[in-house]
N, C-alpha and C positions, 0 to 999 in steps of 0.2 A: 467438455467437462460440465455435468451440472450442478445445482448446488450444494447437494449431500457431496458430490465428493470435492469440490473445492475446501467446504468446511473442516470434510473428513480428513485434508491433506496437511491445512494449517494444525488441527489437533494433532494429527501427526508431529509435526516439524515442531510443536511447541510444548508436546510434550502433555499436554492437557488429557484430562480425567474424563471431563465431561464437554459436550459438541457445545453447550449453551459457553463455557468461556473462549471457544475458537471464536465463534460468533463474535460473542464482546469486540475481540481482537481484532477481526476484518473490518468489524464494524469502526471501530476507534483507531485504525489507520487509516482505512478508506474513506470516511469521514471528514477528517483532518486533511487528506491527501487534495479531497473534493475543493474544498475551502480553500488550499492554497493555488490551487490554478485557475486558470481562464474556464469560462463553461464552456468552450469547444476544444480544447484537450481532454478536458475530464469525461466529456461526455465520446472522444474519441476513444482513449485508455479505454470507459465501461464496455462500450459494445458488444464486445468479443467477451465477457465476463456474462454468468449466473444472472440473469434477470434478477433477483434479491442479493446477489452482490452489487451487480453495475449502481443500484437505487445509491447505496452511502456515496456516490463518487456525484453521483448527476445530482441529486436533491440536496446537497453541497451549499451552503451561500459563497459563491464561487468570486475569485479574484481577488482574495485577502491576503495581504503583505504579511508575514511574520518569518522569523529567521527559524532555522530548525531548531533551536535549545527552544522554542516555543512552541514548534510542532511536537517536539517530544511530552514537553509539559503537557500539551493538549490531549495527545495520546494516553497520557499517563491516567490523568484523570478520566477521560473515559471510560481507561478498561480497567481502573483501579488497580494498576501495577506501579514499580517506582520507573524510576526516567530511564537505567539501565536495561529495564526488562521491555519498557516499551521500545527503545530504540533494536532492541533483536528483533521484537516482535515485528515490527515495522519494516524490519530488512526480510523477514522470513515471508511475511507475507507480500511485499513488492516481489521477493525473487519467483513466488507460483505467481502471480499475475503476469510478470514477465514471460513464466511459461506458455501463460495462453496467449497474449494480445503479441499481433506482431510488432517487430524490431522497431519498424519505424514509429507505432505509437507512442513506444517505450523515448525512443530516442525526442522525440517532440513535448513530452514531457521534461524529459534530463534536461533539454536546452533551455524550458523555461526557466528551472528555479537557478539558482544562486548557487554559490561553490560551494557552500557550506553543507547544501543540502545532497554533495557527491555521498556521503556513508551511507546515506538513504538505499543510494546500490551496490554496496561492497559485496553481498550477497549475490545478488544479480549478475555479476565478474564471475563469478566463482564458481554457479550455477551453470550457467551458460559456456564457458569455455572462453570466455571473452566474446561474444557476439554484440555486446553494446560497448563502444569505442570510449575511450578517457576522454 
């Protein structure tokens, strides 16, 4: 997948008018997502991702502690949406990355954060048929 249609799939999935606020939105998840894990999951997760995707994940300042109501905040403010629209947003766009990157990176990710941050892939469940395990 390259990056016109990665973008092209989040505008889909989100509904969006114009590619520049898909954009916003990969960007202000993947982002956030970068910052909250170690730099060798995040830079594992991008790999398999759009060379101008995988960047928000790896140029990350990577290993930052914060609980998801503050990844959501995070998210929110970046893409200027409220907390509810970010946290869709967040799930829509984990669930296509999940389609590209395999299982195991997906699952090496899940393991690191915190329980809180399971809504993260409720999407992902759903998506998948179940291929990432509770």
């Amino acid at each position: 997948m390259n990056y016109k249609e990665f973008v092209g799939e989040v505008q889909h999935r989100l509904e969006y008018a114009q590619f520049g606020q898909a954009v916003r939105a990969c960007r202000a998840v993947l982002t956030t997502l970068g910052e909250r894990l170690q730099e060798g999951e995040a830079t594992d997760l991008a790999s398999p991702l759009p060379m101008e995707i995988d960047h928000y994940l790896v140029a990350a300042d990577h290993g930052q502690r914060f609980d998801y109501q503050e990844f959501l905040e995070r998210v929110s403010k970046r893409e200027g949406v409220d907390r509810s629209d970010a946290n869709y947003h967040t799930q829509e766009v984990l669930a296509l990355v999940a389609s590209v990157v395999p299982a195991g990176n997906l699952e090496k990710v899940r393991a690191q954060l915190p329980d809180d941050y399971e809504q993260l892939f409720e999407l992902v469940e759903t998506a998948d048929g179940g291929r990432t395990s509770q």
